[in-house]
VOPAGU-2260 file (C-alpha; in pm, 1 decimal, decimal comma):
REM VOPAGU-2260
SITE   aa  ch    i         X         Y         Z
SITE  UNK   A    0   13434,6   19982,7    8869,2
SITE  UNK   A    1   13063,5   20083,6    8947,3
SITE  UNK   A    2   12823,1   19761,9    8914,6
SITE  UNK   A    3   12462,6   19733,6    8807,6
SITE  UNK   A    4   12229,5   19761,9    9099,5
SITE  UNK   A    5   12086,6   19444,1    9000,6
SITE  UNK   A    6   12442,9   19226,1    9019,2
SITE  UNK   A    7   12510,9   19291,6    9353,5
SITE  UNK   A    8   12497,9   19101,3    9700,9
SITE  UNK   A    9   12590,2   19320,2    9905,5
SITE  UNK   A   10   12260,1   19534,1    9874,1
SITE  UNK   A   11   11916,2   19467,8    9726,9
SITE  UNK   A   12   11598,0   19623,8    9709,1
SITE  UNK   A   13   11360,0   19577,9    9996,4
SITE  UNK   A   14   11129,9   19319,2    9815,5
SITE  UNK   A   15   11399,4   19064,4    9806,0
SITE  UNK   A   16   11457,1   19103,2   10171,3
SITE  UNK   A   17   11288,4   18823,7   10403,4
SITE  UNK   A   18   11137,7   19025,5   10664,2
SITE  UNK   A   19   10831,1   19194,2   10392,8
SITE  UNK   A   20   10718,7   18805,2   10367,5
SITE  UNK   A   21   10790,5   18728,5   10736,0
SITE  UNK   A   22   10539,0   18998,7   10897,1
SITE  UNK   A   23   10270,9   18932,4   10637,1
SITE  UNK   A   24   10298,3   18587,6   10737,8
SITE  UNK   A   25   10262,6   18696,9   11102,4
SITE  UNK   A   26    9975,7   18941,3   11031,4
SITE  UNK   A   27    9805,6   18667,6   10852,0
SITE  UNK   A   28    9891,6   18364,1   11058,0
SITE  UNK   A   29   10003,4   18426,8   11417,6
SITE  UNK   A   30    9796,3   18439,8   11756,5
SITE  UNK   A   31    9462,1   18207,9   11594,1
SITE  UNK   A   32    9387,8   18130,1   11966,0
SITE  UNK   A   33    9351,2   18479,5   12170,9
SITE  UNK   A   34    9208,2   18498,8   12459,3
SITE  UNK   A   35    8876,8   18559,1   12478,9
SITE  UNK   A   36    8690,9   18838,2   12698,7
SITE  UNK   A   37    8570,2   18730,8   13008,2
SITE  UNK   A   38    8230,6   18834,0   13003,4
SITE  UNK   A   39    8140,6   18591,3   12714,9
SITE  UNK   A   40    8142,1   18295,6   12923,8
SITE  UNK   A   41    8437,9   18102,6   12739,3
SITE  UNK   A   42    8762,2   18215,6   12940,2
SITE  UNK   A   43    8820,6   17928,7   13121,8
SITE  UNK   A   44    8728,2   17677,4   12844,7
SITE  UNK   A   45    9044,3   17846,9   12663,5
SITE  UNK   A   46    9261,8   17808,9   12963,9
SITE  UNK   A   47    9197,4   17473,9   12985,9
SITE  UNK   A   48    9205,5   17408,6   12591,9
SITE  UNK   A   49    9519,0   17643,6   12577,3
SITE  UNK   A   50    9715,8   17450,2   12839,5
SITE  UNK   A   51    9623,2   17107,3   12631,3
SITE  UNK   A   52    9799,9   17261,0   12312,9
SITE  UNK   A   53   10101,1   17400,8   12522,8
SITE  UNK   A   54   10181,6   17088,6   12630,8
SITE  UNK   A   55   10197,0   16964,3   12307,8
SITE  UNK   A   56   10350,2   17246,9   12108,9
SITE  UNK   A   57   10627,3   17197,9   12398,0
SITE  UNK   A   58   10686,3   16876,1   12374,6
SITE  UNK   A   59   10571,0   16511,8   12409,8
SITE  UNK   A   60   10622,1   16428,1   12773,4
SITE  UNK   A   61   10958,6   16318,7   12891,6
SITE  UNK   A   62   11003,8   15971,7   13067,7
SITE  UNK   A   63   10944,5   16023,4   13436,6
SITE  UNK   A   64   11089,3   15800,2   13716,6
SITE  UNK   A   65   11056,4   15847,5   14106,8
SITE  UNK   A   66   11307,2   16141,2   14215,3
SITE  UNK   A   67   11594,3   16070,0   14524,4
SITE  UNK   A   68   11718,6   16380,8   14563,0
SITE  UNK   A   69   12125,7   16363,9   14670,1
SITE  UNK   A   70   12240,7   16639,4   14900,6
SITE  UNK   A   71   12643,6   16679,6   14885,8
SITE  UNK   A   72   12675,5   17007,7   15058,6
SITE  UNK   A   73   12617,0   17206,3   15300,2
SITE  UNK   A   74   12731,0   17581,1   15341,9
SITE  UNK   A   75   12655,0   17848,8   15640,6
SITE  UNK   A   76   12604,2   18157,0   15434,7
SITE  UNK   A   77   12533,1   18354,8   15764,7
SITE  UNK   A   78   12137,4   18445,3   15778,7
SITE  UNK   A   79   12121,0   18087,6   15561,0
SITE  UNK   A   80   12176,0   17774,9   15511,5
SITE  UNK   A   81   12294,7   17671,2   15086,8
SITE  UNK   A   82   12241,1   17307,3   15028,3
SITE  UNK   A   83   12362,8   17172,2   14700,4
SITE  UNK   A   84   12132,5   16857,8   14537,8
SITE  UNK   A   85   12144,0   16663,8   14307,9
SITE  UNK   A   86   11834,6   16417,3   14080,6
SITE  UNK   A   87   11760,8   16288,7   13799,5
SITE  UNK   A   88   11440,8   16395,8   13696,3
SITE  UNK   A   89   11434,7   16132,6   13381,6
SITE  UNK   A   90   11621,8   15880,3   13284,9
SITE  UNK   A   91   12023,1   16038,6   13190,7
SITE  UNK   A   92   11796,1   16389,5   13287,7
SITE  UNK   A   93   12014,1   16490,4   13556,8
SITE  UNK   A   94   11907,6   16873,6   13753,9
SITE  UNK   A   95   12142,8   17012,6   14007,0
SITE  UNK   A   96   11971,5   17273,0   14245,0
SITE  UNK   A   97   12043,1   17476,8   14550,3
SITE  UNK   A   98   11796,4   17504,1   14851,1
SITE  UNK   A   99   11841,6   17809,1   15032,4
SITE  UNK   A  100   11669,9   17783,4   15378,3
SITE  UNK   A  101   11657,3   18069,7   15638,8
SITE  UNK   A  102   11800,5   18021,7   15962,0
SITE  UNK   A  103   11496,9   18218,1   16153,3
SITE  UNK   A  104   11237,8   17943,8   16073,9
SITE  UNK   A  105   11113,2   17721,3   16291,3
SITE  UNK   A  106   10884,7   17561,7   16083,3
SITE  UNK   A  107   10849,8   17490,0   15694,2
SITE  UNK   A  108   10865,8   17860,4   15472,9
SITE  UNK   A  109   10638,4   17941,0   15164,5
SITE  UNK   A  110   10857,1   17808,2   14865,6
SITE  UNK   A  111   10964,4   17992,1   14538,0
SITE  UNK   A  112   11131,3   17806,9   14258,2
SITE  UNK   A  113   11417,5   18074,3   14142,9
SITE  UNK   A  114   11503,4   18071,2   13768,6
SITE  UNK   A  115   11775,5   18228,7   13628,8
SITE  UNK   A  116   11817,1   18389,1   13304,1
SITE  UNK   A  117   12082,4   18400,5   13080,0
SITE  UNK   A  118   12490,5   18391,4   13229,2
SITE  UNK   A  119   12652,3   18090,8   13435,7
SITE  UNK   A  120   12332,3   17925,5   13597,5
SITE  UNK   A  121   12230,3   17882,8   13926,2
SITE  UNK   A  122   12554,4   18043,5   14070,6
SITE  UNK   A  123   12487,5   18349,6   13921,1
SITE  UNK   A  124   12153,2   18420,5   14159,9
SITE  UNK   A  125   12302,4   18278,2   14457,4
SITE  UNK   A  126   12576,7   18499,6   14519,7
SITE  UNK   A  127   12894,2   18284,2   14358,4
SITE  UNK   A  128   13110,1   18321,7   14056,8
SITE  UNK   A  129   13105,6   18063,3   13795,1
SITE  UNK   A  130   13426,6   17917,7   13931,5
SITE  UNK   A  131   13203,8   17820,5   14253,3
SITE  UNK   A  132   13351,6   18066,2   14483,3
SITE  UNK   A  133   13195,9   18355,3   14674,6
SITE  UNK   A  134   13125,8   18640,6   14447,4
SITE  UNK   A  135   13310,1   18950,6   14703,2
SITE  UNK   A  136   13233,1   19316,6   14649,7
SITE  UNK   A  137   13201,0   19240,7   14305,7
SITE  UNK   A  138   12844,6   19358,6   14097,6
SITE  UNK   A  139   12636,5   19090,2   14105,0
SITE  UNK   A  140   12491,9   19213,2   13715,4
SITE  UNK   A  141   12156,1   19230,5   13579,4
SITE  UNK   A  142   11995,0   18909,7   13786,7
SITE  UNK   A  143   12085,5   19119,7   14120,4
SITE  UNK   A  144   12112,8   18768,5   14325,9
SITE  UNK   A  145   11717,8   18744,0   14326,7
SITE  UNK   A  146   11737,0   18405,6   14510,7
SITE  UNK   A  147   11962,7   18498,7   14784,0
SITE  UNK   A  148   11697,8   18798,1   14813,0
SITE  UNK   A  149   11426,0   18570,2   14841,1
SITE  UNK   A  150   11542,0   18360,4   15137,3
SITE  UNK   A  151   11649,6   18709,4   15273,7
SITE  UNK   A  152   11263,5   18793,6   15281,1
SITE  UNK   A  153   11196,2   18450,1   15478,1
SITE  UNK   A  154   11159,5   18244,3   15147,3
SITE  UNK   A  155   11265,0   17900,8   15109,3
SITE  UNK   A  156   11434,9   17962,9   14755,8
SITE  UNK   A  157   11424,8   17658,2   14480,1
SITE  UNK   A  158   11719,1   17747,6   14261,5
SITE  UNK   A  159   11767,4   17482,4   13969,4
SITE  UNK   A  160   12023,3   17512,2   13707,1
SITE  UNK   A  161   11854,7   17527,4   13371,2
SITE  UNK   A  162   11918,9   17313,1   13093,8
SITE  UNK   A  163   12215,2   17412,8   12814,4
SITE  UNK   A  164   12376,5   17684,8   13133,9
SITE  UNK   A  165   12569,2   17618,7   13417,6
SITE  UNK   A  166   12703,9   17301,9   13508,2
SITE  UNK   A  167   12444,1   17146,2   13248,2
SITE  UNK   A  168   12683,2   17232,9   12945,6
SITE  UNK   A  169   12847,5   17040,3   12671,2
SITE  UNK   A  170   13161,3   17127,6   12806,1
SITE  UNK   A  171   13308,7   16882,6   12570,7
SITE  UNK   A  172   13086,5   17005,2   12215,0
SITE  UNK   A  173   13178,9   17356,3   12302,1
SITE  UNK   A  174   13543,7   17268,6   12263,6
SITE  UNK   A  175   13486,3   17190,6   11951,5
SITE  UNK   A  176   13367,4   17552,0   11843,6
SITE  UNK   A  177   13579,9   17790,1   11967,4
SITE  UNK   A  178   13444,6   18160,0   12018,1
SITE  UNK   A  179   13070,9   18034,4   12072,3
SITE  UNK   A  180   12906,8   18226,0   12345,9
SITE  UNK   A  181   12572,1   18086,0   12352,6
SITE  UNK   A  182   12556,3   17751,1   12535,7
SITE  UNK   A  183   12191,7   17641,5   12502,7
SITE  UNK   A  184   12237,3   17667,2   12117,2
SITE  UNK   A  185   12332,1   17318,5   12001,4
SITE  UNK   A  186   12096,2   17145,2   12291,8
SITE  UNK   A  187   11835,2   17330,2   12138,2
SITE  UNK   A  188   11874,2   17244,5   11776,3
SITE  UNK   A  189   11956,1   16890,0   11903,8
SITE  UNK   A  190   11639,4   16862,6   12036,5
SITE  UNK   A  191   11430,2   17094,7   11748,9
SITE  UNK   A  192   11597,1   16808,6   11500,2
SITE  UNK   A  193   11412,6   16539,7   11729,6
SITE  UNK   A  194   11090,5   16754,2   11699,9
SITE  UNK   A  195   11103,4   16858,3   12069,1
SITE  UNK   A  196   11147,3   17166,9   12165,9
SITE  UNK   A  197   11431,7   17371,6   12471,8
SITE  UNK   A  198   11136,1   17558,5   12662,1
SITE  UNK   A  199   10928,6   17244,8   12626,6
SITE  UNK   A  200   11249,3   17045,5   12830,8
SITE  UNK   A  201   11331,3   17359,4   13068,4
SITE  UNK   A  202   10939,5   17348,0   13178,3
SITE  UNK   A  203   10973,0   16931,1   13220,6
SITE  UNK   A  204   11217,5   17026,3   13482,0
SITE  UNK   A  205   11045,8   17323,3   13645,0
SITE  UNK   A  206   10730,3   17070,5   13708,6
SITE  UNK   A  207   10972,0   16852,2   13834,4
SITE  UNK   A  208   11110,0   17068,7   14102,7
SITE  UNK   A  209   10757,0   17173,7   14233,3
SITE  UNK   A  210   10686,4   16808,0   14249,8
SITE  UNK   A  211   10958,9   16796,8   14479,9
SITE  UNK   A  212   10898,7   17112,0   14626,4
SITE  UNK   A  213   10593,1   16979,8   14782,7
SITE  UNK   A  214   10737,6   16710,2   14941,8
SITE  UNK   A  215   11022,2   16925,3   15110,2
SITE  UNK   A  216   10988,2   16954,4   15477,3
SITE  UNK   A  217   11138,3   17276,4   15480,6
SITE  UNK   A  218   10824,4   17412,4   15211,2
SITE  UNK   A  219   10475,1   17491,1   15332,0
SITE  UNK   A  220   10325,1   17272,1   14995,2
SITE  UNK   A  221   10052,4   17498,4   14932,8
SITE  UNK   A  222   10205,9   17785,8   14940,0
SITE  UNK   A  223   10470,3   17806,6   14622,4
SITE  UNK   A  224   10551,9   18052,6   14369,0
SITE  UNK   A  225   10772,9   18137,1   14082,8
SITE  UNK   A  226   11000,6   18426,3   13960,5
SITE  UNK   A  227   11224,8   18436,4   13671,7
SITE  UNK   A  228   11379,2   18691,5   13431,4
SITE  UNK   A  229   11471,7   18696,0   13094,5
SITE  UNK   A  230   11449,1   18361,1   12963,1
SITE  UNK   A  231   11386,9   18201,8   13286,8
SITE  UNK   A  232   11101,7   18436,5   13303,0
SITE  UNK   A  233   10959,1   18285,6   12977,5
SITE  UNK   A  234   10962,5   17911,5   13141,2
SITE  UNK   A  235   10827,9   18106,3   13474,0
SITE  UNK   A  236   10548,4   18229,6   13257,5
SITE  UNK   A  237   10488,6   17863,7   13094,4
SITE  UNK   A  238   10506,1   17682,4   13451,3
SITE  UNK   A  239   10307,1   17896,2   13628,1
SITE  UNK   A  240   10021,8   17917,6   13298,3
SITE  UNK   A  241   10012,7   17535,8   13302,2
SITE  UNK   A  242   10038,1   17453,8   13674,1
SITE  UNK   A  243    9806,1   17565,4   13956,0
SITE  UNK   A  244   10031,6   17497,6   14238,0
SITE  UNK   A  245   10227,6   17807,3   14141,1
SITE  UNK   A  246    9971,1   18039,5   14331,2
SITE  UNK   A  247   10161,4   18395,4   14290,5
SITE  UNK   A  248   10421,6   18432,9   13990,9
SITE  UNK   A  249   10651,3   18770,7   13958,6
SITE  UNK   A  250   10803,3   18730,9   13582,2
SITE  UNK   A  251   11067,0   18984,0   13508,2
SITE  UNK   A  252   11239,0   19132,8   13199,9
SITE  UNK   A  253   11014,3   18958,7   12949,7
SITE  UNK   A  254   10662,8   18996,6   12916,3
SITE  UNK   A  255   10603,5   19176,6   12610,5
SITE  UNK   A  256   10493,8   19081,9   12254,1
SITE  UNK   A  257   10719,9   18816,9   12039,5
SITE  UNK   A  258   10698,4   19043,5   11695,7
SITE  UNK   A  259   10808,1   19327,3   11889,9
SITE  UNK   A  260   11070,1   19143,1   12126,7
SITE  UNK   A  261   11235,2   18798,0   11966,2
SITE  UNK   A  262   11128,1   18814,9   11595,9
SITE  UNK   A  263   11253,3   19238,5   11659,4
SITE  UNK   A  264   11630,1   19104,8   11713,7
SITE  UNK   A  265   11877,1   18851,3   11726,2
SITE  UNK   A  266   11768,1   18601,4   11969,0
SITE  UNK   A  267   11903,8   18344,6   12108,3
SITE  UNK   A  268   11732,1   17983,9   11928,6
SITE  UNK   A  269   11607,2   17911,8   12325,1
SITE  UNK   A  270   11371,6   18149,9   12273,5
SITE  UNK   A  271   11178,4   17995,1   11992,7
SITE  UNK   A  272   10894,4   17708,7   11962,6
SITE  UNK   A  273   10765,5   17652,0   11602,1
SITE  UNK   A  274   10411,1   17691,8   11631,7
SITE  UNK   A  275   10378,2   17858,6   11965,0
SITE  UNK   A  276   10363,9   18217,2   11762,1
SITE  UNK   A  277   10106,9   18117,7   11537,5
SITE  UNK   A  278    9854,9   18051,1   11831,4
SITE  UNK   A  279    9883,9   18287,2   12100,3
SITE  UNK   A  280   10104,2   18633,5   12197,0
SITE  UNK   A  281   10285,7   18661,2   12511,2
SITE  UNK   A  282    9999,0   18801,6   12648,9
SITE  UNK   A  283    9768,2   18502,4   12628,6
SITE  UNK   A  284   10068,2   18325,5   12820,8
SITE  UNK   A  285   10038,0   18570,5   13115,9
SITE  UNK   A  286    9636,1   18503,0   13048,1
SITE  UNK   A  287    9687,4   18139,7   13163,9
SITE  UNK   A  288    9820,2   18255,2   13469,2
SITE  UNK   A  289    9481,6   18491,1   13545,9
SITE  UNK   A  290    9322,4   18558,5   13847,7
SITE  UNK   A  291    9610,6   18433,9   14016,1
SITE  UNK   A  292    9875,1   18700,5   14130,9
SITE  UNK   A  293   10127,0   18836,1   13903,5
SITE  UNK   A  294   10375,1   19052,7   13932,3
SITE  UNK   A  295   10532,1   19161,1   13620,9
SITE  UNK   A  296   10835,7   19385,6   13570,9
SITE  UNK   A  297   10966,2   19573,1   13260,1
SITE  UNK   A  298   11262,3   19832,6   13247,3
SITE  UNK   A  299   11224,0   20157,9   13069,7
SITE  UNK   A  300   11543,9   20131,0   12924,2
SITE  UNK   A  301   11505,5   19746,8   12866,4
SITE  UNK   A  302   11628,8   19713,7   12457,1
SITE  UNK   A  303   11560,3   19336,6   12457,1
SITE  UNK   A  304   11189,7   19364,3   12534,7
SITE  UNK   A  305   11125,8   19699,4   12507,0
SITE  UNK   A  306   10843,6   19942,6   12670,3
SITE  UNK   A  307   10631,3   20026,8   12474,4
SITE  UNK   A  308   10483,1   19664,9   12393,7
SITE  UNK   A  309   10564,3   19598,2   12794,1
SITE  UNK   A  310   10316,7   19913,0   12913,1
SITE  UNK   A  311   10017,7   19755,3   12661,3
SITE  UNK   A  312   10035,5   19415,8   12835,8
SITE  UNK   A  313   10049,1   19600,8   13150,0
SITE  UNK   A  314    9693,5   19750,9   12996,0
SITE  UNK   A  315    9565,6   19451,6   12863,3
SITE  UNK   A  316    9657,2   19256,2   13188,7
SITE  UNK   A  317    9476,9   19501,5   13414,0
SITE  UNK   A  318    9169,1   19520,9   13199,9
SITE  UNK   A  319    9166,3   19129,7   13271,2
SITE  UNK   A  320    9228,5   19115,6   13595,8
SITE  UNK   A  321    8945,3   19351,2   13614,7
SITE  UNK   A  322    8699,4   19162,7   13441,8
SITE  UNK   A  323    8764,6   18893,0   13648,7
SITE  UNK   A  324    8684,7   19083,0   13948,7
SITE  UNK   A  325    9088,7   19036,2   14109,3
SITE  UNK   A  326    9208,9   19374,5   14032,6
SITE  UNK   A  327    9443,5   19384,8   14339,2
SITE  UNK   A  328    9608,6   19073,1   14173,6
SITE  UNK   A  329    9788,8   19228,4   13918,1
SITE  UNK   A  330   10069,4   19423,0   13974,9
SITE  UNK   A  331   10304,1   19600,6   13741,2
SITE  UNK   A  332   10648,1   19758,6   13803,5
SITE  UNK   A  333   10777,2   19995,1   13556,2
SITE  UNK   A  334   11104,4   20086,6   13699,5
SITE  UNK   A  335   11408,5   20327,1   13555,9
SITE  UNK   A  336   11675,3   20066,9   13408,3
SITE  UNK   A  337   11787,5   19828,3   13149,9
SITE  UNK   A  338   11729,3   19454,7   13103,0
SITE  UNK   A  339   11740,0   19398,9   13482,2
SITE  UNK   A  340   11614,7   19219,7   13765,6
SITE  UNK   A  341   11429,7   19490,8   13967,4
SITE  UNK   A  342   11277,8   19316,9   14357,1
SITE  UNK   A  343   11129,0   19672,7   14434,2
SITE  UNK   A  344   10793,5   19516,6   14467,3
SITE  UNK   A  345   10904,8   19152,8   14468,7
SITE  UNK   A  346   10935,1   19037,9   14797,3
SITE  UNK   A  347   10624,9   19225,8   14952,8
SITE  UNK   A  348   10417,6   19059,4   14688,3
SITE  UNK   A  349   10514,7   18726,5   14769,0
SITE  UNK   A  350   10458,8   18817,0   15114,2
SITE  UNK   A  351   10124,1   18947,5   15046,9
SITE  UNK   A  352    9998,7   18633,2   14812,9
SITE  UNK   A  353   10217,1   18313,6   14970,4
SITE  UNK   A  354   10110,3   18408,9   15339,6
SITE  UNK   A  355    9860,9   18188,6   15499,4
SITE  UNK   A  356    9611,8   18511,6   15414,9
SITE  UNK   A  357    9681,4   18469,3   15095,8
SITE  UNK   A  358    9465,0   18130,3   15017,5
SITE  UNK   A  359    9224,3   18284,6   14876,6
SITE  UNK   A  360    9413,0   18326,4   14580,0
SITE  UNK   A  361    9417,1   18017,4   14454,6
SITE  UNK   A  362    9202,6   17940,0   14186,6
């Protein structure tokens, strides 16, 4: 029997849908902070004002204690050494992490902290399954093993698993919930409920490792840098914005604009800080990062982040780097593929900016 339009719930017209409210609250409310233009004098008074209100749209801090890193293993992986560690960064905060060292160096090796994206952790750039075994003549997915490619390019590679993935999983929760494919979901609402936020945690552990990085023998201490992808490019972004002693970043598969990317889909809740959106875009956090090096890379086919919003950061960003007279810092790779780790440019970038000729970079 036919229904009045006005009785049903399965359909309704467009003004009692949410999203009508939603972007007129983001056209009237979001990014109240943008970066300024260089020329007027104020850019660095924003970085330094902007990095103050990260820090506390993150999260308050986290209780730190002095780090003793535990090493349990140690594995030949041919051109490599893979040692597995283990700290607490605070207290009941415990990070595992692989260190992959190359065998060709005498000395300590520039340092890059590796963070993965979405899948199984850690394992998942380092060339193993999730069961901890070597991953054979099987595809390696989108993340490409980026950290086994940076100790390939004579990297010291940093390679943390990140909180809510990996071995740092509610093993036991998740049991509870059967058919649940997102692991960082409940740690993240856990910690929203306490007013704190995931990102804010995941960057309390990135600091974390560089502070460790740069008392690792193996690690040249002022020369480290960052890459991550997908969500591990977003805490990437947000460690290398808020800490100088990331002097070249390559962020991957995210850089793009949040009403066009997160708000544009279903999202994993990881991806979200309440009150980030309503200060600055995406592109003010790649701004914090300015006129050190950056590498950014975006896939053509990428449906997550997709882009069109990717190629007018890639604008924006070399318009700043311009301004700020660093041009040749900036680097953009556009490539033909999906939501993807690409490395076409990667490695030679690091090798360009984390060189001893690359001091100059620093801010």
């Amino acid at each position: 029997m036919a229904t009045k339009p006005h009785l049903r719930a399965d359909s309704a017209s467009r003004r009692f849908q949410p999203l009508p409210f939603l972007n007129r609250l983001y056209n009237e409310e979001a990014r109240q902070r943008p970066m300024p233009n260089p020329r007027d004098g104020a850019f660095e008074q924003w970085q330094k004002e902007t990095r103050k209100l990260l820090h506390e749209i993150l999260a308050p801090e986290y209780a730190q204690q002095p780090m003793k890193p535990k090493r349990r293993e140690r594995a030949d992986c041919g051109d490599y050494w893979r040692l597995y560690y283990e700290v607490e960064t605070a207290p009941d905060l415990w990070v595992p992490f692989f260190v992959l060292t190359p065998k060709d160096h005498d000395g300590p090796a520039p340092g890059i902290l590796c963070l993965h994206g979405r899948g199984y952790g850690m394992n998942e750039i380092c060339g193993l399954l999730e069961d901890g075994n070597p991953r054979e003549g099987e595809d390696p997915g989108y993340q490409k093993d980026f950290a086994i490619q940076a100790v390939q390019a004579g990297f010291v590679a940093v390679v943390p698993d990140q909180f809510g993935f990996g071995r740092r999983r509610d093993f036991d929760f998740e049991k509870t919930i059967p058919g649940s494919s997102d692991s960082s979901q409940h740690p993240s609402m856990y910690l929203t409920h306490l007013g704190r936020t995931m990102a804010g945690l995941r960057l309390f552990d990135a600091l974390r490792m560089l502070d460790l990085m740069e008392k690792m023998e193996e690690i040249q201490s002022d020369h480290i840098g960052v890459v991550g992808i997908s969500c591990g490019g977003f805490i990437a972004s947000l460690v290398a914005g808020v800490d100088p002693r990331i002097k070249a970043a390559c962020i991957s598969g995210f850089l793009n604009e949040f009403r066009r990317s997160i708000l544009a889909m279903h999202q994993s809740v990881d991806h979200f800080v309440a009150g980030l959106g309503k200060q600055i875009e995406m592109l003010d956090l790649a701004g914090l990062i300015a006129p050190r090096p950056l590498l950014m890379e975006s896939g053509t086919r990428d449906t997550e982040f997709p882009i069109g919003a990717s190629r007018r950061i890639v604008e924006n960003l070399q318009e700043l780097y311009g301004l700020l007279g660093a041009p040749e810092r900036f680097t953009a790779d556009i490539f033909s593929g999906d939501h993807e780790f690409s490395g076409r440019q990667t490695w030679e970038f690091f090798q360009k900016w984390l060189a001893s000729e690359g001091d100059e970079a620093a801010p």
